[in-house]
C-alpha angles and dihedrals in degrees: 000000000000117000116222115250092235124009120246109223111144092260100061106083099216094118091049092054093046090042091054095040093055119334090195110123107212108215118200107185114179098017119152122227086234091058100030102090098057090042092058089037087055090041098049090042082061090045117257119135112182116078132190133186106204098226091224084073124107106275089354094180092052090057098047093047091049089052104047085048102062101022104034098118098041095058147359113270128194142111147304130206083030092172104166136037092243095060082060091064093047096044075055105053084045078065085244107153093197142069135188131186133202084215151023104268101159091197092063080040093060092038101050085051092054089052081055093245141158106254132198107162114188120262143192112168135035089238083063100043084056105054084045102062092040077073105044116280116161087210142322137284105217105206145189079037092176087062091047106050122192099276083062093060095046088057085049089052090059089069107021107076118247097246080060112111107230111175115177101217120194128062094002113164134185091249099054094051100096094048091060095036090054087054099049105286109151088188150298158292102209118184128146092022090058101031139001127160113277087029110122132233094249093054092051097050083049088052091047096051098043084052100047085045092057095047096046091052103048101028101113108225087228102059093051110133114269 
């Protein structure tokens, strides 16, 4: 079992810093455990600092565990498409410190909160974000975010208080950041667009950078997560 670098109780402090140095979720759905190492190295070098492993990738645990192991203290590791309570103890046991979810199950909510993670469970709806964070949640995944848009979300924002993480996750590209930040958005899952399996490292790096370049030039200060 791998023991996280820094616990992530609500009071620590160590989401909000990842969250202000870059909010932006890298999903790397499909990796392999033999490539995952130099994808994350090449990701945090650009910047990011929040990782998921999606758990319907090949040896999702190893990876995670590999990951949580080297970079650890460098980001924050955990897993993606967590669907069951019993996927957070083993993301746990893996030494991942997030978990994100592709809905709104308040049970792997309650549970990921008493493993002290970072949660982000999927929404839709208000009526679901709600609920989510009722349970714990530390923000909300908006996804699909291709079926939201950004006038969705700034109708979301109305209602959802500003210090409340809302990252649209799903075919999210740098040039559509500023639309979606100047509705509400607090960040991003970002997945196919970032990563996906055959692309090179090089391409990633390109892609990491173009993303953490759009984020850094039309994130307004104001807006920053509190």
């Amino acid at each position: 079992m791998t023991t996280p670098s820094q616990p992530l109780s609500p009071s620590s402090g160590v989401l909000k810093k990842a969250l202000q140095a870059c909010p932006l979720i890298a999903v790397l759905r499909w990796i392999t455990p033999q490539e995952v190492e130099g994808v994350a190295e090449t990701l945090i070098q650009a910047g990011f600092r929040l990782i998921e492993v999606p758990l319907n990738s090949p040896e999702p645990y190893v990876s995670i565990e590999r990951l949580a192991r080297r970079f650890g203290s460098d980001a924050i590791i955990g897993a993606g498409t967590v669907m069951s309570v019993q996927s957070v103890a083993q993301v746990s046991d893996a030494g991942g410190r997030l978990v994100v979810m592709p809905h709104a199950d308040t049970a792997v909510v309650r549970a990921a909160r008493e493993h002290g993670f970072a949660c982000f469970p999927g929404v839709a709806t208000p009526t679901e974000g709600f609920a989510a964070l009722d349970a714990g949640a530390d923000g909300l995944k908006i996804f699909p975010a291709e079926a939201i848009s950004p006038s969705i979300l700034k109708a979301w924002r109305a209602v959802f208080a500003k210090e409340i993480p809302l990252l649209p996750t799903g075919g999210i590209t740098p040039e559509a950041i500023p639309s979606w930040l100047k509705a509400g958005a607090s960040g991003f899952g970002i997945g196919g667009n970032l990563y996906r399996p055959g692309k090179s490292l090089s391409e990633i790096r390109k892609s990491a950078i173009e993303f953490v370049k759009a984020w850094g030039e039309a994130f307004p200060a104001e807006t920053s997560v509190n």
